[in-house]
C-alpha positions in Angstrom: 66.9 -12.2 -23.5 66.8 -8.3 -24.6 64.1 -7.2 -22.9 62.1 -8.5 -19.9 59.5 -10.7 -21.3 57.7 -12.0 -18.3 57.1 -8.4 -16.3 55.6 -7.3 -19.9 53.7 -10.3 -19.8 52.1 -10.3 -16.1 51.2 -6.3 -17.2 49.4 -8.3 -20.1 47.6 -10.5 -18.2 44.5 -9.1 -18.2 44.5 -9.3 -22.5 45.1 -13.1 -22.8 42.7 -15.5 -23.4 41.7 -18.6 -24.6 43.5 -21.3 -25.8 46.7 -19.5 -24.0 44.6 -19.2 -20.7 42.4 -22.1 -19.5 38.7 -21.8 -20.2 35.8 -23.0 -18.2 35.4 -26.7 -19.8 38.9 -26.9 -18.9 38.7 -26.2 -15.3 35.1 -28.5 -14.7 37.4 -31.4 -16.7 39.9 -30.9 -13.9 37.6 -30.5 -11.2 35.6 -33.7 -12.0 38.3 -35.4 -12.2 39.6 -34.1 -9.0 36.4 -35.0 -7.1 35.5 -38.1 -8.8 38.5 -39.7 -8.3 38.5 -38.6 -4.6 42.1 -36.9 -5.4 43.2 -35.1 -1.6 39.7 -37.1 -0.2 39.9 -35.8 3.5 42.6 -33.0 2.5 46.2 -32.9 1.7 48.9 -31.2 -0.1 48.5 -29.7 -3.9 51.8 -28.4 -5.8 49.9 -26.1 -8.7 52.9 -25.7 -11.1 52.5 -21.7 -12.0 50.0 -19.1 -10.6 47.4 -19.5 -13.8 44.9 -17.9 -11.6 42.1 -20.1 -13.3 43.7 -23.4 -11.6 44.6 -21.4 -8.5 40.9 -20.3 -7.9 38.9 -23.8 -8.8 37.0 -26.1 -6.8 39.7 -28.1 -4.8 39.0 -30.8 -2.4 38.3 -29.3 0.6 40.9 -28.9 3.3 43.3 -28.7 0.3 46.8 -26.8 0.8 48.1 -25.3 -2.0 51.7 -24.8 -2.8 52.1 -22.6 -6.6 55.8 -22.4 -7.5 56.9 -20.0 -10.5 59.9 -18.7 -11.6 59.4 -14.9 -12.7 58.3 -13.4 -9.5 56.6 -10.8 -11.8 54.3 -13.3 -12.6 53.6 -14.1 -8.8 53.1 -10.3 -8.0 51.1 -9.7 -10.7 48.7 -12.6 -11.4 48.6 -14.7 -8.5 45.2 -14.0 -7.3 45.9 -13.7 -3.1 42.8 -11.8 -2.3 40.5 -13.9 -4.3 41.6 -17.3 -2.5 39.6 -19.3 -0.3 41.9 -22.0 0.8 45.6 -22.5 2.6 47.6 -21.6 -0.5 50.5 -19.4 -0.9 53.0 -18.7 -3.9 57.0 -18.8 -4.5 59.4 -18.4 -6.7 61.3 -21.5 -7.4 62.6 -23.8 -10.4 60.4 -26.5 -11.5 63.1 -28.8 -11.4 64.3 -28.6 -8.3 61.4 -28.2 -6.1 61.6 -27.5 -2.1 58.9 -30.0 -1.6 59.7 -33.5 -0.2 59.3 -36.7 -2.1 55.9 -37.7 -2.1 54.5 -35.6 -0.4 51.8 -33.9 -3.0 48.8 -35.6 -3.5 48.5 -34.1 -6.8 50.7 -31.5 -9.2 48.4 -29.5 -11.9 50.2 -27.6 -14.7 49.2 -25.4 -17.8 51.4 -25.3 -20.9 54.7 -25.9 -18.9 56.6 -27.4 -21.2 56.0 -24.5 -23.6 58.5 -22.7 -21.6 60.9 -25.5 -21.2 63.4 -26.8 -23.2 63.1 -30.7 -24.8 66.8 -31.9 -24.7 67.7 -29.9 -21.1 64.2 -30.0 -19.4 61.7 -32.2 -20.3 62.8 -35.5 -18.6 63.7 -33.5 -15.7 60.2 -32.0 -15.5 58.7 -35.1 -15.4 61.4 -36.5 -13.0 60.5 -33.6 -10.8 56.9 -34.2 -10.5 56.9 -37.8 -10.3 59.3 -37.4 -7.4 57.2 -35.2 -5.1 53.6 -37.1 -6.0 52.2 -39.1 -3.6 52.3 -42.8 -5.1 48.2 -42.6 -4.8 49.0 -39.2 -6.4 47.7 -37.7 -9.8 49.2 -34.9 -12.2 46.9 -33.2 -14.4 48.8 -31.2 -16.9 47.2 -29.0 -20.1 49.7 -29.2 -23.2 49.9 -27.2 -26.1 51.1 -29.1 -28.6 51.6 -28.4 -32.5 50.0 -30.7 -35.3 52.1 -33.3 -36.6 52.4 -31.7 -40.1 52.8 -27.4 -39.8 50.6 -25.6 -41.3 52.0 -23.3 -43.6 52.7 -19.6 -42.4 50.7 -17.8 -45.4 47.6 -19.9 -44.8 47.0 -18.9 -41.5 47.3 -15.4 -42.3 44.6 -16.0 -45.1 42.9 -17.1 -42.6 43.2 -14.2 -40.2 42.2 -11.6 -43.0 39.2 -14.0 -44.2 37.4 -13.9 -40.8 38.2 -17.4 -40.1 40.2 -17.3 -36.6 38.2 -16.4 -33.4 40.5 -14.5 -31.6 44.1 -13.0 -31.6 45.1 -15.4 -29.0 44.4 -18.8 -31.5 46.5 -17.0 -34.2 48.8 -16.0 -32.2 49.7 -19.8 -31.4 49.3 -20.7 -35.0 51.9 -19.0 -36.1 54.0 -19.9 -33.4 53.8 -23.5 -34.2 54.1 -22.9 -38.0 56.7 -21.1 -37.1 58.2 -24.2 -35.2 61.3 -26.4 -35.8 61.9 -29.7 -34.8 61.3 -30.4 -31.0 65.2 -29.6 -30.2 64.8 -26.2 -32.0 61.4 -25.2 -31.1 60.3 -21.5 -31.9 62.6 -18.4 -31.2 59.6 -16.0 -29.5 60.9 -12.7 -31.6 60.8 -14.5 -34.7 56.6 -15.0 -34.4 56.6 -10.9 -33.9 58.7 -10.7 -37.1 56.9 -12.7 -39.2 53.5 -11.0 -37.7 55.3 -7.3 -38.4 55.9 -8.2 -42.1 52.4 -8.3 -43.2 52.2 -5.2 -42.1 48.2 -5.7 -40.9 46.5 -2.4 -39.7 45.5 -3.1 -36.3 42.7 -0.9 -37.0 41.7 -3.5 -39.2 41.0 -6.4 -37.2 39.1 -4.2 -34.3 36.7 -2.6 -36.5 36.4 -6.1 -38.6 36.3 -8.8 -36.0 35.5 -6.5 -32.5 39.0 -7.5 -31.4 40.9 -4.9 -28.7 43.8 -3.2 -28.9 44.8 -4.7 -26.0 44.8 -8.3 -27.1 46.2 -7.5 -30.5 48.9 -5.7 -29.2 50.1 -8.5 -26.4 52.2 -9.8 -29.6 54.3 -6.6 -29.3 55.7 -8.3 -26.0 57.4 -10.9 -28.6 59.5 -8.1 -29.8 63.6 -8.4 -30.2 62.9 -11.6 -27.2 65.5 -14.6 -27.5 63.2 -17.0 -25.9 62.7 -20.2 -27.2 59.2 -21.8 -26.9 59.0 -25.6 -27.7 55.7 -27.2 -28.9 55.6 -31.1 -28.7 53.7 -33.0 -30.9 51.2 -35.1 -29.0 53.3 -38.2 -29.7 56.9 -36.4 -28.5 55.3 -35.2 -24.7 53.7 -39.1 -24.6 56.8 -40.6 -25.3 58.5 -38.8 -22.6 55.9 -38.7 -19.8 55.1 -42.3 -20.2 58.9 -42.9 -19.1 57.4 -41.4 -15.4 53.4 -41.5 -15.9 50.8 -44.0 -16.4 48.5 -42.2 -18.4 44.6 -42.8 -17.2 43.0 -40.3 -19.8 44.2 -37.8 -22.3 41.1 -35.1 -23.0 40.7 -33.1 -26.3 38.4 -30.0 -25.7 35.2 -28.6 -28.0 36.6 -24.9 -28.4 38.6 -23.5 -31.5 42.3 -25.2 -31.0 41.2 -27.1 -28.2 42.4 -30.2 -30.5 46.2 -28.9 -29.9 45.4 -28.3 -26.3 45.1 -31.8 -24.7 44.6 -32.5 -20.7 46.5 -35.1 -19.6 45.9 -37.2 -16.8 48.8 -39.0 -15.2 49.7 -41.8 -12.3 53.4 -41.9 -11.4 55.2 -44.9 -12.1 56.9 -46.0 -8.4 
């Protein structure tokens, strides 16, 4: 990587929003599900995969102790919201992978677009692996997903659609062009190369904030793409069920309301013992 992506991302925070950040109908899906299901009834042991502060700050099961593992420690200073909490809950840095948590001992692991940051062919399985391993077997995992559409849309389509007035917010066509910008799973997207194709249409900024009421702020979290070597991955909604069935039982897969919420799937999960 050229540049440090993830402190100029935590500085960002603030500026991101919906689909990349989980909106309310997403957390009250979790938290039903949570409290229907009587997930930690009495208490117990939650692994939240990140330090989303959205997931960090819902309505757990009481008596719930929360364990948040990420691995940019920028993230942890900057987002993870330790004065707002209410609960036993702290935050490390640590590797999804290899976990310091002891096999099933969670009673349930909730993630938000992890394997965005993960690759398919060194990662996925091993994700799953992970997470089935440290779930309880009464356990759950409840995992968001963004995942891109079967067939890609074409890149000067969604720009149409930016300059029309069709797109809502930066944040949705920001992960537009990111999947139309996607290979195959194995490739998925190199992060700079969604800041070059956004730089060569040469948009005035000036243009969407006095056209659509869009900040500067938002608009400009797309400059933290810049000259980065990252590779995000976007599975289809067949490739990640493929994979997690190998380790999950699926029990329900949700498909939200709000604009992209149809690429942004909740899954819920059993572990296969």
């Amino acid at each position: 990587m050229t540049k440090d992506h993830w402190n100029d991302h935590a500085r960002q925070w603030s500026y991101i929003g919906t689909p990349l950040r989980p909106c309310a109908e997403d957390i009250q899906l979790i938290e039903s599900y949570m409290h229907e299901n009587d997930a930690l009834s009495g208490g117990g042991n939650a692994l939240l995969l990140g330090v989303t502060p959205e997931l960090a700050l819902m309505r757990w099961p009481e008596n719930t102790r929360l364990l948040a593992i990420d691995r940019n420690q920028a993230m942890i200073d900057g987002v993870w919201p330790r004065e707002d909490l209410r609960m036993e809950a702290k935050a490390v840095s640590g590797d999804w992978l290899a976990t310091p948590c002891k096999t099933g001992s969670m009673g349930i692991a909730v993630g938000d677009g992890c394997l965005t940051l993960l690759s398919f062919q060194q990662h996925y399985a091993a994700f799953f692996q992970e997470v089935q391993r440290v779930i309880s077997p009464e356990g759950c995992f409840v995992i968001r997903h963004f995942t891109r559409p079967q067939k890609a849309e074409r890149v000067d389509d969604i720009f149409s659609d930016l300059l029309q007035g069709n797109i809502g917010n930066f944040h949705v066509f920001k992960w537009r062009l990111a999947m139309a910008l996607h290979g195959s799973i194995e490739e998925g997207v190199v992060v700079g190369e969604i800041w070059d194709a956004w730089n060569e249409k040469n948009i005035p900024l000036e243009r969407l904030v006095e056209e659509f009421g869009w900040s500067r702020e938002s608009i400009c979290t797309i400059d933290n793409y810049k000259n980065v070597d990252t590779v995000y991955t976007f599975p289809t909604v067949q490739e990640v069920t493929e994979m997690a069935d190998q380790y999950f039982t699926q029990e329900a897969c949700h498909f939200m309301d709000y604009e992209l919420g149809e690429r942004c799937p909740t899954f819920f999960l059993k572990p296969k013992k």
